[in-house]
N, C-alpha and C positions, 0 to 999 in steps of 0.2 A: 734502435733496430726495429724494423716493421718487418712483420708475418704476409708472406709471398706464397702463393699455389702457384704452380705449372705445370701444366699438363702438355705433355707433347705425342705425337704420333711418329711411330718409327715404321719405318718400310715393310710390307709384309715378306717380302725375299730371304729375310734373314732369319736363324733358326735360331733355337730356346737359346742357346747359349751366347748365342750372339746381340739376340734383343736383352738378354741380362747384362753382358759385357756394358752394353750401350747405358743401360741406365746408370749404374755402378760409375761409368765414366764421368756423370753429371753428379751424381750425385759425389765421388770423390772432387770433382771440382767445386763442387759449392762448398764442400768443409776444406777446401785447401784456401778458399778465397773468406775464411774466418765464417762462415753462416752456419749457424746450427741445422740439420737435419731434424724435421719432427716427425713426419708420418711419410712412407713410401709406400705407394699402391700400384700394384702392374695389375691392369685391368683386364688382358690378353688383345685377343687378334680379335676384331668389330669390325664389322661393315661401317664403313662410309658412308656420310650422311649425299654426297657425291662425290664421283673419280677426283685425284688428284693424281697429278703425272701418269695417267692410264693405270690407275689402281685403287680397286674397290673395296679393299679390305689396309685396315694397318694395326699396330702394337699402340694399344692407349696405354698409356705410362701417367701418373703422380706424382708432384714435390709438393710437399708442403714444408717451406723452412725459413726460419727468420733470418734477417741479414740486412747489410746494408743499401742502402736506395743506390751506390752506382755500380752494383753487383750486378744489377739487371741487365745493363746492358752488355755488359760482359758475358753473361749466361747467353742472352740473344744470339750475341755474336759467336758464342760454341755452338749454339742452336744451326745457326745461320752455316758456318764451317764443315759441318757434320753432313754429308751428301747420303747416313743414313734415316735425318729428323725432313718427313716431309712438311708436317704443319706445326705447331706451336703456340702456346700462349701462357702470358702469367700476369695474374694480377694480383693486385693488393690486398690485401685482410682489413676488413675494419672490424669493429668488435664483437659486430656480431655475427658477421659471416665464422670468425674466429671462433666463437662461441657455439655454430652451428659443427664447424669441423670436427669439435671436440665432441658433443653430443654423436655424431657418426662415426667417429673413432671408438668411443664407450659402447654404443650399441651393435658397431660391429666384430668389437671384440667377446662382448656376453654373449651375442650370437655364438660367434666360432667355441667358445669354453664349454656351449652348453650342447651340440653338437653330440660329440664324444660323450657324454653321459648319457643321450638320452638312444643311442645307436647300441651301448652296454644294456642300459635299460630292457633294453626289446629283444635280444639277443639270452639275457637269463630269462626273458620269459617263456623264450623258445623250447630252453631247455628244460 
């Protein structure tokens, strides 16, 4: 099994619950097509680097999941099906880009843990 990122862009038209629905959809398809799920990141609503289909904003989304090499093109081809995914792309892991993921996963988890304690912190000292 090799370690796959994709990131895709969904349409800005659609609302929170709808741009959830849409990831939720890929991502149940990657676990119904045997791939482990590792890390899922919705990045929200971004300006565009330029329009696509006359739209300057869309939903940056995250996969990160291991699976098989002819899963790809089947994910594409949801990708491709889906008249909510305007742009797309997923590449490979090698060890160290893998090694870098996990490093951003670690620190952006100690970020968010440390968050909440240090928001308590400042709050007794208020009082």
């Amino acid at each position: 099994m090799n370690r796959y990122e994709t990131v895709f862009i969904l349409t800005p038209v659609l609302s929170d619950e709808q741009m959830k629905e849409a990831v939720k959809k890929f991502r149940d398809f990657l676990e119904s097509n045997e791939a482990e799920v590792i890390n899922e990141e919705l990045w929200g609503l971004r300006k565009l680097a330029y329009p696509i289909q006359k739209k300057s904003t869309g939903f940056y989304s995250m996969l990160e999941f291991a699976g098989a090499p002819d899963l790809i093109k089947k994910l594409e081809t949801a990708f491709r099906r889906d008249e909510r995914v305007i742009r797309f792309q997923t590449v490979r892991q090698d060890k160290h880009h893998a090694e870098y993921a996990e490093k951003r996963r670690t620190l952006r988890a100690n970020k968010a843990s440390q968050t909440p304690a240090a928001e308590q912190a400042a709050e007794t000292k208020e009082n």
